[in-house]
C-alpha positions in Angstrom: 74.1 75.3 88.1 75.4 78.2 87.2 79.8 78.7 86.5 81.4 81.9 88.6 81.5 83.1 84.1 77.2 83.5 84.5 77.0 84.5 88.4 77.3 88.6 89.2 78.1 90.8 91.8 76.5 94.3 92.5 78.6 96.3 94.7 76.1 99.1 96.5 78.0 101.2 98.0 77.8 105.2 99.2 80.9 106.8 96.9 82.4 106.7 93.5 84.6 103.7 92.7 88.5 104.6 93.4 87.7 107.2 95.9 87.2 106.3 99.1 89.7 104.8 101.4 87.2 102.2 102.8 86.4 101.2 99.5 89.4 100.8 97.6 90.9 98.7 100.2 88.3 97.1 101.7 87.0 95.5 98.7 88.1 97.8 95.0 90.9 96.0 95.4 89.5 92.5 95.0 87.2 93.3 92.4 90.2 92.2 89.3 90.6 88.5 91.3 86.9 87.9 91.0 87.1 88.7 87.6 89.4 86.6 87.1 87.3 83.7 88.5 84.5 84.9 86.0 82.0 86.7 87.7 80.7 89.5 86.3 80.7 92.3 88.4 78.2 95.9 89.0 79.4 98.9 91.2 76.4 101.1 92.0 77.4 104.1 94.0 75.2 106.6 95.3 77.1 109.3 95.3 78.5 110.2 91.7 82.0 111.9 91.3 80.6 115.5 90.9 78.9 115.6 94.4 81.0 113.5 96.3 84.0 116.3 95.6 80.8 118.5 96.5 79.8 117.0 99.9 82.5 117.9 102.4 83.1 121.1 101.5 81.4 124.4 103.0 78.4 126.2 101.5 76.6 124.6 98.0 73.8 123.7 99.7 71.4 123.9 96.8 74.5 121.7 94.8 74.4 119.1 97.6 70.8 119.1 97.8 70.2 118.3 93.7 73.1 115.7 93.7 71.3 113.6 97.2 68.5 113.9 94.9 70.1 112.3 91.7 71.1 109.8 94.3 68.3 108.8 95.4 66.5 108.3 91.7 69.3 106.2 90.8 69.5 103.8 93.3 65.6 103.1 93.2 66.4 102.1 89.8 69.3 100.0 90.9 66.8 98.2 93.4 64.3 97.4 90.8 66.4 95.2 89.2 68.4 93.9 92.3 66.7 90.4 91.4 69.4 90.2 88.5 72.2 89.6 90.5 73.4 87.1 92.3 75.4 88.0 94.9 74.4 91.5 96.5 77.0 93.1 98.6 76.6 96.6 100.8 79.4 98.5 102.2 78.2 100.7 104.8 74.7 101.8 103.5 73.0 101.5 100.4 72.0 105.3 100.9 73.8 108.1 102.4 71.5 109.8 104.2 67.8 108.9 105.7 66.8 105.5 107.4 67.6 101.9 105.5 64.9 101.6 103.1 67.0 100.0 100.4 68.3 97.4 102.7 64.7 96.6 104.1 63.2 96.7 100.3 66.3 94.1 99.3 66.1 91.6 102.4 62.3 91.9 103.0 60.4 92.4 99.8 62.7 90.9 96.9 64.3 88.6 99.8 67.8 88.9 98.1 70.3 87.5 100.8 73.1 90.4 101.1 76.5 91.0 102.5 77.2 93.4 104.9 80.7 94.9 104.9 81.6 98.2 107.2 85.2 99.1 108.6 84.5 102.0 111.2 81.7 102.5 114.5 79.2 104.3 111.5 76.3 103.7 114.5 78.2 105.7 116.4 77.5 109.9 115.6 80.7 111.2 113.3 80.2 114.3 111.2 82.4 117.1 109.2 82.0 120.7 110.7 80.3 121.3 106.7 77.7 119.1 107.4 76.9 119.3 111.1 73.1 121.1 110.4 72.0 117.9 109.0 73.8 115.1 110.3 71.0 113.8 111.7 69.7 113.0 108.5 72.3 110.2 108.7 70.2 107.6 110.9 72.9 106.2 112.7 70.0 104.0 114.2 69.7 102.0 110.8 73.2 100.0 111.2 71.9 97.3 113.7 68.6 97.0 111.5 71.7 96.5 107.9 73.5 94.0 109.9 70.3 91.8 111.5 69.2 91.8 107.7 71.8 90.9 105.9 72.7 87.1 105.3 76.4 87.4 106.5 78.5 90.3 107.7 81.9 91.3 107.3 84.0 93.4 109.5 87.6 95.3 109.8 88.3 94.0 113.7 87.3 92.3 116.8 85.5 95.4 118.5 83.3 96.0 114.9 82.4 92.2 115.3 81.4 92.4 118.6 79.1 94.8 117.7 78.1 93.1 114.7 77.0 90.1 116.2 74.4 91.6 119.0 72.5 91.3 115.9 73.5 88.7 113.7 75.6 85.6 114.4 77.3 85.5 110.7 80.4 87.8 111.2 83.6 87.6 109.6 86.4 89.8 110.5 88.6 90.2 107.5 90.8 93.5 108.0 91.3 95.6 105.7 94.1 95.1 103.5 96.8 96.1 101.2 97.7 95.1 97.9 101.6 94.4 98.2 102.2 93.2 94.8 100.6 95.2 92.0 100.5 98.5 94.5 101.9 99.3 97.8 104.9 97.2 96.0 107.9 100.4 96.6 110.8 100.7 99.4 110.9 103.9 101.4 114.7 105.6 101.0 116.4 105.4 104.4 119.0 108.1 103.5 117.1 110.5 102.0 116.3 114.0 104.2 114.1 113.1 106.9 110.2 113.4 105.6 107.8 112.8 108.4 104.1 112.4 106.8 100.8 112.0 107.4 98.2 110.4 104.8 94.6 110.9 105.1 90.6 112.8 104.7 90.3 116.1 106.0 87.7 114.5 108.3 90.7 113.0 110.6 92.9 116.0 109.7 92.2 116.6 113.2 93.8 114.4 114.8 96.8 115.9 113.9 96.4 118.4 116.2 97.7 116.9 119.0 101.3 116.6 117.5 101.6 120.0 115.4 103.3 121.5 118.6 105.5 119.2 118.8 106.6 118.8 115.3 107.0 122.9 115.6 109.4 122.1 118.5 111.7 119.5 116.9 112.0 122.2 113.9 114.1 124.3 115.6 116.4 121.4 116.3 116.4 119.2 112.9 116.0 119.3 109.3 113.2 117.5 108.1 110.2 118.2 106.0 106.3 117.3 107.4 104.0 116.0 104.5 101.0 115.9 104.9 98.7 114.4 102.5 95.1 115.3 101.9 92.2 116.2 99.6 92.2 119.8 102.0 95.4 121.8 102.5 95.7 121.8 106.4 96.1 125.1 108.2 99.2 124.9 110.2 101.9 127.3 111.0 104.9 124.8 110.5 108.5 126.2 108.7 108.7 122.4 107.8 105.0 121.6 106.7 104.7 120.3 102.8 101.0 120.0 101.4 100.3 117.7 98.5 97.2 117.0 97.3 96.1 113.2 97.3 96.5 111.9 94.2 95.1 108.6 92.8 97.7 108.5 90.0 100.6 109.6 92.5 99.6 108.2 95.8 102.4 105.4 96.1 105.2 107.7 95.0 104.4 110.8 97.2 103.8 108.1 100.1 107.1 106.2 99.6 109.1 109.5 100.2 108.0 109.5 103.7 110.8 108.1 106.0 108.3 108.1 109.6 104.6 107.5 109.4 102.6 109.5 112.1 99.2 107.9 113.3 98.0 110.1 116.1 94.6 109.1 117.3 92.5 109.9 120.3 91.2 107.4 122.7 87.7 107.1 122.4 85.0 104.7 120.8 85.0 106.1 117.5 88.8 105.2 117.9 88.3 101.7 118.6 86.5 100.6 115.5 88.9 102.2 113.3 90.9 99.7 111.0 94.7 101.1 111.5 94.4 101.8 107.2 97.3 104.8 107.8 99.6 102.6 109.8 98.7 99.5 107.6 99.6 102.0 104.1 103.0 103.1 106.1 104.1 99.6 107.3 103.3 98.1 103.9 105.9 100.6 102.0 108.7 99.9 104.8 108.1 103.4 106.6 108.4 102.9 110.5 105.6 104.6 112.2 104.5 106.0 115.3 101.2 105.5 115.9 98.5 105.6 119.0 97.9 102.6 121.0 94.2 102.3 120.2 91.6 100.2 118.8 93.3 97.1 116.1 96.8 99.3 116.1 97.5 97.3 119.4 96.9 94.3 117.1 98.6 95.2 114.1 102.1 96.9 115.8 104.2 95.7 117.9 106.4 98.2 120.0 109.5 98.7 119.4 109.6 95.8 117.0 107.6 96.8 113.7 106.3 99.9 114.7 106.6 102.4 118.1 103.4 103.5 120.4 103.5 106.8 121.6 100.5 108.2 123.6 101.5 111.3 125.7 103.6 114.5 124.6 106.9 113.4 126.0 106.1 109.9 124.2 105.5 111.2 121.0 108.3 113.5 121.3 110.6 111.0 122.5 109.6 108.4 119.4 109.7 111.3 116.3 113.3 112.4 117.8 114.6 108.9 118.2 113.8 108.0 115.0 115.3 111.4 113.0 118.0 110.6 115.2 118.8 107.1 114.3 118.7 105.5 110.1 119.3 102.2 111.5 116.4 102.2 113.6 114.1 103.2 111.1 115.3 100.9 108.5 115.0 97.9 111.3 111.4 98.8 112.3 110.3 99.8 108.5 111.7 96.3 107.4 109.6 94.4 109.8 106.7 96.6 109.7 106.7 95.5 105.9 107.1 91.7 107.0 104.1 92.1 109.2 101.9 93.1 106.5 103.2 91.1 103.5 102.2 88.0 106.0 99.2 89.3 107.9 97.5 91.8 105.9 97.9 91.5 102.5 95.7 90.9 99.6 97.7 87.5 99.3 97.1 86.9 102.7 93.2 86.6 102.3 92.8 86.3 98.8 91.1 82.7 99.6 89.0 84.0 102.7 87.5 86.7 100.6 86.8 84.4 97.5 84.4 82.2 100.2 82.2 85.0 100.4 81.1 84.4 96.6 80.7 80.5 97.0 
């Protein structure tokens, strides 16, 4: 029998290791603990770094088209040689685009048991205003047909699971979660100048929306700054708004400034299979935050205890002033939001769960 020092893990995945949101802390981060217990361990994304930072933005569509392309040579070599490894795990799809050839060719013709690991609604139609002509290219369709393949699935939350298991009765919901030790490891400043902030993809810029007018109304009455943090400068007429471009290297810092988190989200089904990853970063840092009660957030917070709801105008309005208002509050919700995920949804939390997966 082979030790965990001889068995290997190939990671297929759709983006560049230490990129992508979903990755990182969905599984990146657990990558260092299996080494640990000796397994050797493959990344294989489709996407390489030069037209991932391509994808999402307008125009290159010859650039876009060559790198899909590159993409697609690679991973047929990656398949060929799936039979080397002996664990296979796919988060999301093994190919960005087109239906799941990759995951039939691995389950059906080299009958290599996979894992199936995927954190938002992805059968569900969600696409950039950039890539709207061809987002039919996605094949939404081809999720059911990943999940009834693959040997065992793993999901963010209940409403991904329920899903999930229409087609396969192997489901394990294991949230996505933070690394409180070696990274989300600061305390926000509760008497610094108020910094309310928002982390995240220029895809869910949008949400924002919603809240802009209001944050344009407290202005007038408070001093306080509103971050936003993104890989796309938004395009907001706010005195207060302060852009900072994600950084990998500075990601922890420029989110510990914030003293209240913002997770404004809109009700809907795309909504619902989210995995609260803003509010779990916020919480995790001691930042209080505001977020919409929707999908796993009415899991993860509860209000007026680790974290507030806030649905309507008048709610949101009500929550940001309150806490501007009041240092005490903020340090009494941050505190236990931090509690809540040091015990609930930490890497130390299900550091043994995940291991399982691998034995």
């Amino acid at each position: 029998m082979k030790t965990n020092k001889e068995k290997s893990i190939i990671f297929i995945v759709p983006y560049p290791q230490n990129e992508a949101p979903s990755q990182r802390f969905r599984f990146e981060q657990y990558i260092p603990l299996l080494e640990e217990k000796g397994y050797q361990i493959h990344f294989e994304p489709f996407l390489d770094l030069k037209t991932w930072s391509a994808l999402y933005k307008e125009g290159g569509f010859f650039k876009k088209l060559t790198g899909i392309l590159r993409s697609f040579v690679r991973r047929w070599k990656t398949i060929f040689f799936i039979y080397k490894y002996d664990y296979v795990f796919i988060h999301r799809e093994a190919a960005h685009i087109g239906p799941p050839i990759f995951e039939f060719l691995i389950a059906k013709v080299f009958r290599k048991p996979y894992i199936y690991d995927f954190d938002d609604a992805i059968w569900l139609p969600n696409y950039s205003e950039s890539n709207a002509k061809v987002h039919r290219l996605k094949s939404y369709w081809k999720v059911k047909y990943c999940i009834k393949w693959a040997n065992q699935v793993t999901v963010g939350n209940s409403y991904l699971a329920d899903y999930a298991m229409t087609y396969n009765s192997n489901v394990n919901i294991i949230p996505t979660t933070i690394d409180t030790l070696n990274y989300h490891n600061l305390n926000t400043e509760y008497d610094q100048k108020v910094i309310i902030g928002w982390t995240g993809t220029h895809t869910t810029m949008r949400y924002l929306d919603f809240i802009v007018p209001i944050i344009k109304k407290l202005e007038t009455c408070y001093d306080f700054e509103f971050r936003v943090i993104s890989n796309q400068r938004p395009d907001y007429e706010l005195t207060s708004l302060k852009y900072i471009q994600w950084n990998l290297e500075t990601e922890i810092e420029d989110l510990n400034q914030i003293s209240i988190g913002v997770m404004p989200l809109e009700n809907d089904i795309w909504s619902e299979g989210k995995c609260g990853f803003k509010c779990l970063q916020y919480m995790a840092l001691g930042i209080p935050s505001i977020v919409s009660p929707v999908g796993v957030n009415n899991t993860i917070v509860n209000d007026n205890e680790n974290g507030l709801f806030a649905e309507t105008i008048d709610e949101w309005e009500y929550a940001i002033e309150k806490l501007i208002q009041n240092k005490t509050e903020r340090k009494r919700i941050g505190m236990a939001g931090k509690e809540t995920i040091r015990d609930k949804y930490s890497v130390l939390a299900y550091k043994e769960e995940y291991m399982k997966l691998f034995s």
